[in-house]
Biopython code that builds the backbone (N, CA, C, O; Angstrom):
import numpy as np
from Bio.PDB.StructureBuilder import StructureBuilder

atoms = [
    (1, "UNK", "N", (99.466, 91.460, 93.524)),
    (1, "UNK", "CA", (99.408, 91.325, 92.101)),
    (1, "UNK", "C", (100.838, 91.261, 91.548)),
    (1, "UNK", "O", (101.611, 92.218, 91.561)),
    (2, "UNK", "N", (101.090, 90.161, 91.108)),
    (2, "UNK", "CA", (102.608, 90.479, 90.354)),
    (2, "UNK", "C", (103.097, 90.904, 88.934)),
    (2, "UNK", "O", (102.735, 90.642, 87.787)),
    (3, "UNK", "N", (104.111, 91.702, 89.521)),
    (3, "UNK", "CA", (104.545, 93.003, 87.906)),
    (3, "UNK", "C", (104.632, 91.992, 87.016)),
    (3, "UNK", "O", (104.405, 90.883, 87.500)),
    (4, "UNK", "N", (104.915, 92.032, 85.759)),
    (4, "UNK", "CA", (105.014, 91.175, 84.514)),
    (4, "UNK", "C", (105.947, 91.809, 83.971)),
    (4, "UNK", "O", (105.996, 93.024, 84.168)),
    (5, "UNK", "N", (106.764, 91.287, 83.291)),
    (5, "UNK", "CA", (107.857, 92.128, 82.804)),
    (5, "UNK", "C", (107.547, 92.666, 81.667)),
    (5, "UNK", "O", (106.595, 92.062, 81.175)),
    (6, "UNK", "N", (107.968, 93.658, 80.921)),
    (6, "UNK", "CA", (107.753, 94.068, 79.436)),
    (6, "UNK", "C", (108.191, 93.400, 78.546)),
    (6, "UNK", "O", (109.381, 93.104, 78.436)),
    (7, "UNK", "N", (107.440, 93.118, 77.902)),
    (7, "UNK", "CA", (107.616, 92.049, 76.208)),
    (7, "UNK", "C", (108.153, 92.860, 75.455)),
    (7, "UNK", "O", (107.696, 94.001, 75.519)),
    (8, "UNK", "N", (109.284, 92.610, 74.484)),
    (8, "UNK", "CA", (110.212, 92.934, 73.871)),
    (8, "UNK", "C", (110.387, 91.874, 72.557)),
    (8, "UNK", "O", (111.310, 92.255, 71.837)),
    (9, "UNK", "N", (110.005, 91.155, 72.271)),
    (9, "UNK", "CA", (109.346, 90.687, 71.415)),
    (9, "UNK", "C", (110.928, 89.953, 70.320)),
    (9, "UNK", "O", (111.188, 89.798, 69.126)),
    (10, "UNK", "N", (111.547, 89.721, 71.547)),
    (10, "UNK", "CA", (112.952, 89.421, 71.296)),
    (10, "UNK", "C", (114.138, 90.226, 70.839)),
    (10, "UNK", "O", (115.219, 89.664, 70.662)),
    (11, "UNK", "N", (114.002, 91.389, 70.660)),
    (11, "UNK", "CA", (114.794, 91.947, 70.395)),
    (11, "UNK", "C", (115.675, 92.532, 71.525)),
    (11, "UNK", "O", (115.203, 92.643, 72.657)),
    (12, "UNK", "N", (116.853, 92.881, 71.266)),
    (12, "UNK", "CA", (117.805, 93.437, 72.046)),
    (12, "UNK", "C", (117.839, 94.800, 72.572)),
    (12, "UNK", "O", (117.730, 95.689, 71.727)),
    (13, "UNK", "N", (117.957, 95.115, 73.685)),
    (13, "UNK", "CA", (117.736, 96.742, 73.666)),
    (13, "UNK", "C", (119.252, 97.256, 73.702)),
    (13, "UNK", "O", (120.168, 96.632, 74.239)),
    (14, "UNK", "N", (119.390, 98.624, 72.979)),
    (14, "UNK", "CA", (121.380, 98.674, 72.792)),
    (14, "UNK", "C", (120.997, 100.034, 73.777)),
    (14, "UNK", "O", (119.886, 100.526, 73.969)),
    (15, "UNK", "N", (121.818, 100.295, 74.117)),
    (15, "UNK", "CA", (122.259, 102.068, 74.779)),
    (15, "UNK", "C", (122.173, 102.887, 73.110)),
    (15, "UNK", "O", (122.588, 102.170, 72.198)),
    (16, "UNK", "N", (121.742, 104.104, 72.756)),
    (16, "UNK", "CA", (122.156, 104.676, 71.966)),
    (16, "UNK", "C", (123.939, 105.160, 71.823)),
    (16, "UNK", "O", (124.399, 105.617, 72.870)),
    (17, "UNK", "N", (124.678, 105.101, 70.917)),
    (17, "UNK", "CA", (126.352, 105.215, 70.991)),
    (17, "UNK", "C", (126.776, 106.449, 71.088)),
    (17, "UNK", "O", (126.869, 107.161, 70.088)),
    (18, "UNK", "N", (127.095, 106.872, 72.314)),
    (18, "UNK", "CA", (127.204, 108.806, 71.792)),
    (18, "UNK", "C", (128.674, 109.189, 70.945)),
    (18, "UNK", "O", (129.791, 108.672, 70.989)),
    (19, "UNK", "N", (128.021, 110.542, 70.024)),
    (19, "UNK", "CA", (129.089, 110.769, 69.246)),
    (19, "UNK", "C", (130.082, 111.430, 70.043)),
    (19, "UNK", "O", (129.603, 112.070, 70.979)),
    (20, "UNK", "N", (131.885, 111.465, 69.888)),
    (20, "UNK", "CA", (132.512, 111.910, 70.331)),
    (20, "UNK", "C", (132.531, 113.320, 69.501)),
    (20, "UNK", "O", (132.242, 113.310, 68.304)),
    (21, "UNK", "N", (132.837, 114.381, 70.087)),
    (21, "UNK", "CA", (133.473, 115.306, 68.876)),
    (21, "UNK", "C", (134.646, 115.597, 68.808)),
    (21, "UNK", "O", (135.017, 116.088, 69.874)),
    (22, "UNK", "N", (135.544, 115.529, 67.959)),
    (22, "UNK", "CA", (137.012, 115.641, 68.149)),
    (22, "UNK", "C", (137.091, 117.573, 68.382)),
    (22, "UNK", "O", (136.452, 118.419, 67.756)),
    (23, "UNK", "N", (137.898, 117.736, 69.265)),
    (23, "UNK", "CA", (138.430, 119.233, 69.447)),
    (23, "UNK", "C", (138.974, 119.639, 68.456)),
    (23, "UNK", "O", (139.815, 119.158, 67.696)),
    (24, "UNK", "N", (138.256, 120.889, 68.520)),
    (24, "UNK", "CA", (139.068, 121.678, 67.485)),
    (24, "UNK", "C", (140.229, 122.481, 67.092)),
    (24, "UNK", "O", (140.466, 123.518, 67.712)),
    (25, "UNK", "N", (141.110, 122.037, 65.951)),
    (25, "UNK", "CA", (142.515, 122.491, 65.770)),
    (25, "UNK", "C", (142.675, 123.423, 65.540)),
    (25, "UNK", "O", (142.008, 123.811, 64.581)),
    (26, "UNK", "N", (143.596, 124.435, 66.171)),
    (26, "UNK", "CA", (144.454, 126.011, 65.831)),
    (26, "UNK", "C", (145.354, 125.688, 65.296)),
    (26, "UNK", "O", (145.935, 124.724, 65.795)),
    (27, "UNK", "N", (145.990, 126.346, 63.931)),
    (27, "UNK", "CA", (147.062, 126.373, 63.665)),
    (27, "UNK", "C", (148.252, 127.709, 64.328)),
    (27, "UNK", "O", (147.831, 128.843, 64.555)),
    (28, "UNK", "N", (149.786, 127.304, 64.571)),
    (28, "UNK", "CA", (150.338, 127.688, 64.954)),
    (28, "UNK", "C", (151.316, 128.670, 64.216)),
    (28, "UNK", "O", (152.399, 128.123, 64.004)),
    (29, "UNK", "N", (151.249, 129.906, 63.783)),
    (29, "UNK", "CA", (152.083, 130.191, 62.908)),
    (29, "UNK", "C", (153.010, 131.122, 63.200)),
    (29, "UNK", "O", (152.727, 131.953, 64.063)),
    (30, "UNK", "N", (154.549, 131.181, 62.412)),
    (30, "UNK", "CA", (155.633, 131.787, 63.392)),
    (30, "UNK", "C", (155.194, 133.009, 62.040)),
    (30, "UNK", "O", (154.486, 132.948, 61.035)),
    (31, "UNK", "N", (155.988, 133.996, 62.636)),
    (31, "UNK", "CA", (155.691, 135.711, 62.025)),
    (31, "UNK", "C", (157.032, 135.953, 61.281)),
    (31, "UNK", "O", (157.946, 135.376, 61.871)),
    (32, "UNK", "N", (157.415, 136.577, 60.246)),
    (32, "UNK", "CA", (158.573, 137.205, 59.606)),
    (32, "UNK", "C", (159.210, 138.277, 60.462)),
    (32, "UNK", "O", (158.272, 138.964, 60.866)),
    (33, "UNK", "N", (160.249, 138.712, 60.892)),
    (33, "UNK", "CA", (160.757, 139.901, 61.525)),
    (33, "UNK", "C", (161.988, 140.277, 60.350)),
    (33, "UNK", "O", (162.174, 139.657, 59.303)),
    (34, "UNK", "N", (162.746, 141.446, 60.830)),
    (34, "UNK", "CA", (164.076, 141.714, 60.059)),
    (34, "UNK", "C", (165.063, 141.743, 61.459)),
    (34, "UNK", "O", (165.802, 142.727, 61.463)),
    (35, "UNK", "N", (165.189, 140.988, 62.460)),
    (35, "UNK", "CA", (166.104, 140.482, 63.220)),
    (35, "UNK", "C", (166.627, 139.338, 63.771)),
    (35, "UNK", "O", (167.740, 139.269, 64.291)),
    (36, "UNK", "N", (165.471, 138.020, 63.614)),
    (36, "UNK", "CA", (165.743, 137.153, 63.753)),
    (36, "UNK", "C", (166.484, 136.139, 62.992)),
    (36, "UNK", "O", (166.421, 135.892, 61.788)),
    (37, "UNK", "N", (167.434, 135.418, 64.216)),
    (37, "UNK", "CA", (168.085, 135.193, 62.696)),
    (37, "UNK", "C", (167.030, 133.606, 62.053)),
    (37, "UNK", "O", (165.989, 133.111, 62.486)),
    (38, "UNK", "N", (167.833, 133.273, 61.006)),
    (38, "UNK", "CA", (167.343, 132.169, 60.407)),
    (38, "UNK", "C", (167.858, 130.354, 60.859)),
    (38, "UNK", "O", (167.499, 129.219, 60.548)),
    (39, "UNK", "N", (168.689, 130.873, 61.581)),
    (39, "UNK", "CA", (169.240, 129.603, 62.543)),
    (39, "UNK", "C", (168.498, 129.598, 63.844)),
    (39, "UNK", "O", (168.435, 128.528, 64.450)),
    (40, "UNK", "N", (167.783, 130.938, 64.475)),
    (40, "UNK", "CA", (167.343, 130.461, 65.625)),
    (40, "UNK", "C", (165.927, 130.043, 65.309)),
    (40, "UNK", "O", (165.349, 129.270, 66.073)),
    (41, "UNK", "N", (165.365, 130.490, 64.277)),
    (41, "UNK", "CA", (163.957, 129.654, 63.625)),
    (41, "UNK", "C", (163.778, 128.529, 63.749)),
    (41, "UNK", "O", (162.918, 127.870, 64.332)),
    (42, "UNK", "N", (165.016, 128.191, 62.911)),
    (42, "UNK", "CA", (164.979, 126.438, 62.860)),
    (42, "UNK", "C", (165.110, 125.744, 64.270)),
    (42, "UNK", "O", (164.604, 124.632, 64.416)),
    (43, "UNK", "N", (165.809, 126.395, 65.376)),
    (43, "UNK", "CA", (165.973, 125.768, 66.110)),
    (43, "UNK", "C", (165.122, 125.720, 66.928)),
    (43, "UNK", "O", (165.114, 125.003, 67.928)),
    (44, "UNK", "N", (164.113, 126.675, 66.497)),
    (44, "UNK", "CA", (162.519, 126.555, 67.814)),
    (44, "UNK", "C", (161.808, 126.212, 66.948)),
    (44, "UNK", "O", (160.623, 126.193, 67.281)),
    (45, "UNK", "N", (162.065, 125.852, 65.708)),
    (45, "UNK", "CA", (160.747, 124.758, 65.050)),
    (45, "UNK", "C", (161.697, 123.158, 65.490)),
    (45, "UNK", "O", (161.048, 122.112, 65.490)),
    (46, "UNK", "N", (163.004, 123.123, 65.790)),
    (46, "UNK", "CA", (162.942, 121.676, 66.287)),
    (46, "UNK", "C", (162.976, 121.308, 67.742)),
    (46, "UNK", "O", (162.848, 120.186, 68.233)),
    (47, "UNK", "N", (163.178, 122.501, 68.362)),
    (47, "UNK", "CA", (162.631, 122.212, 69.981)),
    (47, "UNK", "C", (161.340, 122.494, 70.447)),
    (47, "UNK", "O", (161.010, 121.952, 71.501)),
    (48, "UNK", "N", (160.466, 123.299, 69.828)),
    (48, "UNK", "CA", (159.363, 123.764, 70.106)),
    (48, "UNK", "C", (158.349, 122.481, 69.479)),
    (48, "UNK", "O", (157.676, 121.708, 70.161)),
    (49, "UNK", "N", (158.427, 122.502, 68.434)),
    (49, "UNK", "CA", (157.390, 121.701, 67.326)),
    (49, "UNK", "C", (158.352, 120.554, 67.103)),
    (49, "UNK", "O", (158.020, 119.993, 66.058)),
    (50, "UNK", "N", (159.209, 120.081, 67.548)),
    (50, "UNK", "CA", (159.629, 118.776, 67.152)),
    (50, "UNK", "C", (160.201, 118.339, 65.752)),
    (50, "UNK", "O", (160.502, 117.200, 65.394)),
    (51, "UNK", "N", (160.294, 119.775, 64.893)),
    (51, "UNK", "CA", (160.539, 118.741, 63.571)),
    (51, "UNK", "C", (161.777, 118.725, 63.234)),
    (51, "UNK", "O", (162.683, 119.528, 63.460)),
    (52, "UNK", "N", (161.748, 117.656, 62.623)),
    (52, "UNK", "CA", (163.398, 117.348, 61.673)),
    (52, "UNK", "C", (163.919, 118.562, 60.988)),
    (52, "UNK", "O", (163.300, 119.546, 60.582)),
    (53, "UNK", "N", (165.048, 118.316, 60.950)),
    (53, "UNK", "CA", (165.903, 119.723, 60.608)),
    (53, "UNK", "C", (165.566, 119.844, 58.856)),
    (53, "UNK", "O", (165.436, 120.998, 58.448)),
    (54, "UNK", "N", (165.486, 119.218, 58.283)),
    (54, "UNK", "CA", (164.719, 119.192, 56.446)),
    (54, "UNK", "C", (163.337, 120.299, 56.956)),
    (54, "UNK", "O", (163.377, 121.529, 56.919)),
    (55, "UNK", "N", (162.355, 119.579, 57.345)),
    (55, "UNK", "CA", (160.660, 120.224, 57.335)),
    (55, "UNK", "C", (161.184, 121.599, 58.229)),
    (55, "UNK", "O", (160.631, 122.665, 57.959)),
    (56, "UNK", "N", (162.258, 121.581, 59.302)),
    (56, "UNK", "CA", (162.311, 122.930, 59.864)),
    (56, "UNK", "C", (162.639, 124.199, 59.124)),
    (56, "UNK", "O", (162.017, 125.259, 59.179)),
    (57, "UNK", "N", (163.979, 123.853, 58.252)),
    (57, "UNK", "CA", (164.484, 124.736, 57.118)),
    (57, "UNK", "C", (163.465, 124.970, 56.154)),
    (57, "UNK", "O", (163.352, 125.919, 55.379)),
    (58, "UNK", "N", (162.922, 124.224, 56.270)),
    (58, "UNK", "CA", (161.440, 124.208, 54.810)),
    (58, "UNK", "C", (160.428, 125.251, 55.359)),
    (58, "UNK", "O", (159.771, 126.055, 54.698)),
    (59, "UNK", "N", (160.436, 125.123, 56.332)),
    (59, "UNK", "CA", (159.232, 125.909, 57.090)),
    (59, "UNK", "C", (160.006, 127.269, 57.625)),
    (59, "UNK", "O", (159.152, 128.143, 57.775)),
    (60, "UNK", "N", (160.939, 127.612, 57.867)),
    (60, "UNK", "CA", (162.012, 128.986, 58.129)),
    (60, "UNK", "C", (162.084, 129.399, 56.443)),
    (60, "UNK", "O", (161.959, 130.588, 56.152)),
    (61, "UNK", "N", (162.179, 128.921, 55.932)),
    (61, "UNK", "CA", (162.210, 129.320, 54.498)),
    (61, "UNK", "C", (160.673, 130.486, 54.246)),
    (61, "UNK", "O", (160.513, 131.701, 54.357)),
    (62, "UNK", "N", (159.758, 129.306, 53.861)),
    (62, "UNK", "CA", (158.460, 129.865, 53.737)),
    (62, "UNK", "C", (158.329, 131.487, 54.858)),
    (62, "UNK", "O", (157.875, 132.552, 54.438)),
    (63, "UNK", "N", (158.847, 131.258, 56.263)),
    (63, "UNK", "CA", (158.448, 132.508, 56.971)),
    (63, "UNK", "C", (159.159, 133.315, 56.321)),
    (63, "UNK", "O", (158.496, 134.160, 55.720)),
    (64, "UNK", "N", (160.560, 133.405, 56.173)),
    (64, "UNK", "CA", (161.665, 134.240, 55.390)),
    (64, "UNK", "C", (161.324, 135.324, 53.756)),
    (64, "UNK", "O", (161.643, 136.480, 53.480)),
    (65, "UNK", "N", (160.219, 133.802, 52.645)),
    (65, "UNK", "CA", (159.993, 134.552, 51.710)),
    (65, "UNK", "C", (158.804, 135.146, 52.159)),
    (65, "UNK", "O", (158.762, 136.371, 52.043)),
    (66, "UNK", "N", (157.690, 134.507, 52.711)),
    (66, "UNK", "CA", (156.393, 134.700, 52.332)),
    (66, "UNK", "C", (156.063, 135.454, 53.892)),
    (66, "UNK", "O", (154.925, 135.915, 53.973)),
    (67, "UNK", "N", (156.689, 135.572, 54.767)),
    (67, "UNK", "CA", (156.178, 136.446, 56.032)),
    (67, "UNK", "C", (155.791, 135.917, 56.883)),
    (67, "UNK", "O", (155.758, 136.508, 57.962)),
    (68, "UNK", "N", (155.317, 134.550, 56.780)),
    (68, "UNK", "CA", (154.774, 133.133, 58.156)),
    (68, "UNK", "C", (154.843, 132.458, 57.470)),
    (68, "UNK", "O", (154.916, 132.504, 56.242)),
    (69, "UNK", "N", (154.825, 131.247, 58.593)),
    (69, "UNK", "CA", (154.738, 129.760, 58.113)),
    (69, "UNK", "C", (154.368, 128.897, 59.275)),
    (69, "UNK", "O", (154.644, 129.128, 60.452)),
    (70, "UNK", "N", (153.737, 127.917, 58.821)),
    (70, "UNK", "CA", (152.777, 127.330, 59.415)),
    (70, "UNK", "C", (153.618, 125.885, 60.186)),
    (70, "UNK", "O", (154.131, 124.971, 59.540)),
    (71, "UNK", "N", (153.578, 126.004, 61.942)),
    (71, "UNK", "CA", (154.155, 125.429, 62.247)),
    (71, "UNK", "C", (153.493, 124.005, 62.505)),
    (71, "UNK", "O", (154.335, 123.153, 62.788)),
    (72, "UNK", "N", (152.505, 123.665, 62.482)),
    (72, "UNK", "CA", (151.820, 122.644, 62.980)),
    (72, "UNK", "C", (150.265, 123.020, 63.738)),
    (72, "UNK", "O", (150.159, 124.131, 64.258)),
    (73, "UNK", "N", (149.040, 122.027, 63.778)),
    (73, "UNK", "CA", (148.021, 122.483, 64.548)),
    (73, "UNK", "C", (147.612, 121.512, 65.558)),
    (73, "UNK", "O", (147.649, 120.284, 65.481)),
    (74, "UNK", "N", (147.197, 122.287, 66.558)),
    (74, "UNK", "CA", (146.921, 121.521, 67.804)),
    (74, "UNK", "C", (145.792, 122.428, 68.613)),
    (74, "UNK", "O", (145.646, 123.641, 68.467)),
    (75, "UNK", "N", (144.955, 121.494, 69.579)),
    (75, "UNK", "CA", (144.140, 122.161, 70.092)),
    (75, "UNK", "C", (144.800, 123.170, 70.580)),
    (75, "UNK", "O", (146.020, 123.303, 70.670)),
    (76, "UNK", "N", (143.793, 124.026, 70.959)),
    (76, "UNK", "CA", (143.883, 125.288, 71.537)),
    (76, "UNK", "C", (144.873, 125.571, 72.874)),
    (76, "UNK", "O", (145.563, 126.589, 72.908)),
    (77, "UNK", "N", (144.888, 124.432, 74.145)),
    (77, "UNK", "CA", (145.898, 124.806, 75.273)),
    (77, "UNK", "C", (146.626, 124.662, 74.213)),
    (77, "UNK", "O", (147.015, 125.707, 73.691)),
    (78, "UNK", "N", (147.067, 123.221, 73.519)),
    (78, "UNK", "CA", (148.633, 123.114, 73.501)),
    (78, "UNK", "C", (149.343, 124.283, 72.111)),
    (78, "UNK", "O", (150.563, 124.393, 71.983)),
    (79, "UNK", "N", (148.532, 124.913, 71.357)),
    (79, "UNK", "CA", (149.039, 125.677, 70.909)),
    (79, "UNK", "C", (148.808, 127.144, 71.356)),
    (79, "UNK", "O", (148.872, 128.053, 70.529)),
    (80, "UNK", "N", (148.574, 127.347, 72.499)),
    (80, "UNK", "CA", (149.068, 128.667, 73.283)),
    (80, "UNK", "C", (150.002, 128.042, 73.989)),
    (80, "UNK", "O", (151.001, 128.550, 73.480)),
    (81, "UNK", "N", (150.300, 127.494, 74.590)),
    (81, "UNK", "CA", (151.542, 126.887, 75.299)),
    (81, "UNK", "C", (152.692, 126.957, 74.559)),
    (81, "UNK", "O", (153.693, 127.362, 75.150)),
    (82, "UNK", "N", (152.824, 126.520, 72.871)),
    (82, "UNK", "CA", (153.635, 126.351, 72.628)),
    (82, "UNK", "C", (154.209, 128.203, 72.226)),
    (82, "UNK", "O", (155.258, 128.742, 72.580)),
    (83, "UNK", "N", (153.101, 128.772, 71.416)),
    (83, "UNK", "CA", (153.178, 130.028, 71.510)),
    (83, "UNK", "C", (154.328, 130.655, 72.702)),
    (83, "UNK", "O", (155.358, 131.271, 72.428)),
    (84, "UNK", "N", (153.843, 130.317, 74.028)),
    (84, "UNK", "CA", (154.249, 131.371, 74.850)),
    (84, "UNK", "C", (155.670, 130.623, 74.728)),
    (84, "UNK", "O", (156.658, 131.356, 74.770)),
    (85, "UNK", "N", (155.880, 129.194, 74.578)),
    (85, "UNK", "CA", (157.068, 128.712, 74.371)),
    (85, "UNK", "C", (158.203, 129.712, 73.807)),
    (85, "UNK", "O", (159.255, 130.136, 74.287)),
    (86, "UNK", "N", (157.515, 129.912, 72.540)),
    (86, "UNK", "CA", (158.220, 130.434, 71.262)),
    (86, "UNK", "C", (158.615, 131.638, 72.018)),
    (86, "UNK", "O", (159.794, 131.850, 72.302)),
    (87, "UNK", "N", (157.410, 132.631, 72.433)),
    (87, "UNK", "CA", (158.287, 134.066, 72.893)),
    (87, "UNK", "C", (159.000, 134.326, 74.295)),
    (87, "UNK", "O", (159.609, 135.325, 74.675)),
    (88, "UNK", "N", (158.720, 133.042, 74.991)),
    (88, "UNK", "CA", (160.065, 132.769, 75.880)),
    (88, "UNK", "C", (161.674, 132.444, 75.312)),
    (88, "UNK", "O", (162.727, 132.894, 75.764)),
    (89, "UNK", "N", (161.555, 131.908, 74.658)),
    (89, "UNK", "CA", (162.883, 131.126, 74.146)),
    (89, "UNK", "C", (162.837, 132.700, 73.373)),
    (89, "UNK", "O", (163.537, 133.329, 74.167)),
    (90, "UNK", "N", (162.512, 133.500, 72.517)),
    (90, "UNK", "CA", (162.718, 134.340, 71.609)),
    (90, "UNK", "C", (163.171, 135.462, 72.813)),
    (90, "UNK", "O", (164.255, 136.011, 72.618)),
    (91, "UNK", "N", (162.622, 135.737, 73.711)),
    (91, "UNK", "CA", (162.997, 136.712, 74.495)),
    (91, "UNK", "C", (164.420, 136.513, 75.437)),
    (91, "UNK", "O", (165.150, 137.416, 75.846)),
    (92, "UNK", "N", (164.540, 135.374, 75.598)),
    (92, "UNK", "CA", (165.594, 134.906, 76.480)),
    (92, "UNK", "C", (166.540, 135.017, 75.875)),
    (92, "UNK", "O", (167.564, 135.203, 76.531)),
    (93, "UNK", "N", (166.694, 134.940, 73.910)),
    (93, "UNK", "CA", (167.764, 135.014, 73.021)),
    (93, "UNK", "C", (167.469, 136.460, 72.770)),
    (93, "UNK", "O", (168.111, 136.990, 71.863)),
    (94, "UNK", "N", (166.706, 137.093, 73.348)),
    (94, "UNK", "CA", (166.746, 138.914, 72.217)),
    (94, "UNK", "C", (166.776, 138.365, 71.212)),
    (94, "UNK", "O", (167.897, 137.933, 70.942)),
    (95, "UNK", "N", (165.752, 138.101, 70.236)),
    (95, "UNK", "CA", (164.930, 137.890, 69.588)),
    (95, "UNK", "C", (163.562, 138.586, 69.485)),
    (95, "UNK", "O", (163.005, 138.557, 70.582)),
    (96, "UNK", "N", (162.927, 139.121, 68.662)),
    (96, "UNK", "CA", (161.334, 140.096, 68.892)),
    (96, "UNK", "C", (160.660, 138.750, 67.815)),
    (96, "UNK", "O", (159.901, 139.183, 66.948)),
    (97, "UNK", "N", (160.843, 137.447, 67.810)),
    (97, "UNK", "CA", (159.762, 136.837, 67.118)),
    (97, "UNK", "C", (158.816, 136.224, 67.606)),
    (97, "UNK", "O", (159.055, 135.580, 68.628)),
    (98, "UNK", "N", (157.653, 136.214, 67.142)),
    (98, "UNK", "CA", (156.485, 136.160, 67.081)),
    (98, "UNK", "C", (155.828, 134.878, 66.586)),
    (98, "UNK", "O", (156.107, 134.240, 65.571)),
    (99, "UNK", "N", (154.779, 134.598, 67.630)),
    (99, "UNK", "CA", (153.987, 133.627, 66.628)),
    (99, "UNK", "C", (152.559, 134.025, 67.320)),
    (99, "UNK", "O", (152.359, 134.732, 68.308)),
    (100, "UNK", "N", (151.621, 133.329, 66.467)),
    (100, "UNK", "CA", (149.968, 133.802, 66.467)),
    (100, "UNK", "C", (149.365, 132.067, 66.616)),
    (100, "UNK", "O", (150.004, 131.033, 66.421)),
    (101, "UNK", "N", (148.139, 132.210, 66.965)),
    (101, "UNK", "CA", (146.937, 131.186, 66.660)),
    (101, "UNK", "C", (146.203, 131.289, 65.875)),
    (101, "UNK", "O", (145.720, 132.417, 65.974)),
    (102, "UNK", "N", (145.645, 130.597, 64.833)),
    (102, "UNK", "CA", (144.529, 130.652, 63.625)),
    (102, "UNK", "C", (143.831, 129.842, 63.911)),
    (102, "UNK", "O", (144.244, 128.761, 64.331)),
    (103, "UNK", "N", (142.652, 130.104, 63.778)),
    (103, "UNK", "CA", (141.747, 129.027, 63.712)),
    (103, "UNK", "C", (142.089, 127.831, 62.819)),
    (103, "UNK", "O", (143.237, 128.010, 62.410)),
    (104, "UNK", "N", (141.675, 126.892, 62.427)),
    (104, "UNK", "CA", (142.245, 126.014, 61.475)),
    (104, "UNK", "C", (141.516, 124.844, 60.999)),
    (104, "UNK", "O", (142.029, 124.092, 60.171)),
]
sb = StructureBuilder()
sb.init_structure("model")
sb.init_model(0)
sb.init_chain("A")
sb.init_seg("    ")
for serial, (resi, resn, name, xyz) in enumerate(atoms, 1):
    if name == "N":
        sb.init_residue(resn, " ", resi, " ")
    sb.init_atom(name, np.array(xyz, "f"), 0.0, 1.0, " ", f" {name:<3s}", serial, name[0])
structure = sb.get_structure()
């Protein structure tokens, strides 16, 4: 007896498209101390986080008045990575600064 194929009645059959979900972002934020100085801030917001020396001072500022400041967000490895970055380079200078993960 031969199979017959299934009638489809012309239409196209698609794959359903699966949704991606984008990962979710932590923000990275450095901590206020009363020893660090304000030059080595800037300089691990432009080796750590990459930014231009303007947005770095802008962002050492904010930790200075307001107690943190928000360095940038990235999934979760790469902002513990950069974290442990920060209190390597902070420890290697005797430095006690700090940074945290936030959800974001």
């Amino acid at each position: 007896m031969p199979r017959e194929k299934p009638q489809t009645g012309g239409e196209v059959l698609e794959k359903p498209k699966e949704k991606t979900k984008r990962p979710e972002m932590f923000k990275v934020v450095l901590l206020n101390d009363d020893y660090t100085t304000m030059e080595f801030v800037v300089l691990v917001l432009q080796q750590v986080f990459n930014k231009p020396e303007p947005e770095a001072y802008r962002i050492m500022m904010k930790v200075h008045v307001e107690g943190r400041g928000v360095c940038g967000a990235y999934t979760y490895e790469i902002a513990e990575t950069k974290v442990s970055t920060v209190h390597e380079m902070a420890e290697e200078n005797g430095f006690p600064l700090r940074a945290t993960i936030e959800e974001g």
